[in-house]
C-alpha positions as CSV (number, residue, x, y, z in Angstrom):
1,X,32.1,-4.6,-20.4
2,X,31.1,-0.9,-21.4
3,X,29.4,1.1,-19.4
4,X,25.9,2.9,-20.7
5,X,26.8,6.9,-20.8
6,X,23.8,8.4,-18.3
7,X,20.6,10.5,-20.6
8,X,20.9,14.2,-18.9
9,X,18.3,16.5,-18.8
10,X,17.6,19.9,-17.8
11,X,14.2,20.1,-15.6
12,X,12.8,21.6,-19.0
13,X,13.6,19.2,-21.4
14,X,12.6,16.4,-18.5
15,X,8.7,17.6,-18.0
16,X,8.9,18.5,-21.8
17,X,9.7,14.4,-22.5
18,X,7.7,13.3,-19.7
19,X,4.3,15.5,-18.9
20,X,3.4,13.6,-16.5
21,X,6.1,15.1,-14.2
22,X,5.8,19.2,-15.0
23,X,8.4,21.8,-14.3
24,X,7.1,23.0,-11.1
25,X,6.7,19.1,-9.6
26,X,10.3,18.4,-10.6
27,X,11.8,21.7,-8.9
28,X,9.8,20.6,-5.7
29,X,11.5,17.6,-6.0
30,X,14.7,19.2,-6.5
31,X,14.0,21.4,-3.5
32,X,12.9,18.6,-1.2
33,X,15.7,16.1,-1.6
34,X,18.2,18.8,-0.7
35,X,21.5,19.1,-0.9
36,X,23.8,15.7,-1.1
37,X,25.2,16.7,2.4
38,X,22.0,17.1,3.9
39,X,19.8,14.5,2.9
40,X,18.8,13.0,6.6
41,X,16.6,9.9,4.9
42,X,17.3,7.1,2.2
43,X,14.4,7.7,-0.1
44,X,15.9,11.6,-0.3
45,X,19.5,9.8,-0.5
46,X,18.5,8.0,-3.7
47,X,16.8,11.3,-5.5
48,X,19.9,12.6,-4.9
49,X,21.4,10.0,-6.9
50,X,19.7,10.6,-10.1
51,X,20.6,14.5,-9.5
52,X,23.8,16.0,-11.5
53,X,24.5,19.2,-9.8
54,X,27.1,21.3,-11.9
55,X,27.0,25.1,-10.4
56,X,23.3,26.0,-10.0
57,X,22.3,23.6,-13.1
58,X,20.5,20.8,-12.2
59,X,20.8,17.8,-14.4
60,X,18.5,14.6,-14.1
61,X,20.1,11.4,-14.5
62,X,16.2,9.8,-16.4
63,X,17.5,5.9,-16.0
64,X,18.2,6.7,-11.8
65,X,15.2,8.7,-11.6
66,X,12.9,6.5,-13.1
67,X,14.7,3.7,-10.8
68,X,13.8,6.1,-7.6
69,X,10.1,6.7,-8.8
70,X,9.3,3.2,-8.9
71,X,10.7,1.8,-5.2
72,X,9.8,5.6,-3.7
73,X,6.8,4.1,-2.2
74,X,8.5,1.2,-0.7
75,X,11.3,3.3,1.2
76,X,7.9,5.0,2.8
77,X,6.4,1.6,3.7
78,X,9.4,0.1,5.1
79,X,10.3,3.1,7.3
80,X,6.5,3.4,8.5
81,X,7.1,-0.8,9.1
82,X,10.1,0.4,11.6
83,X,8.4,2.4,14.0
């Protein structure tokens, strides 16, 4: 079994493959998932997954992110369910 080498991007070459997500939206993201020792929440937890931190470079995993964007809504949901 081989395992599938992860598609890195920059934040620039990300929104410039996918506008639908644009520079600015994707550093907000960055910004709001925090750092992996802070992140308090699983939806955050699993942003952080698709992250690649290396210094100050930030590196986007697109396969994990892509993964995150489509069950994001569902970690809201089934928190909201909890309370």
């Amino acid at each position: 079994m081989t395992q599938q080498q992860p598609q890195l991007r920059t934040v620039k070459q990300f929104a410039s493959a996918y506008p639908a997500f644009s520079e600015g939206s994707l550093r907000w993201l960055i910004f709001k998932a925090g750092s992996p020792q802070t992140v308090s929440d699983d939806h955050s937890a699993a942003l952080n997954d698709a992250l690649v931190r290396i210094g100050r470079r930030v590196l986007i995993d697109e396969n994990k992110f892509f993964e995150w964007a489509r069950r994001g809504p569902q970690f809201q949901q089934s928190r909201a369910d909890e309370s």
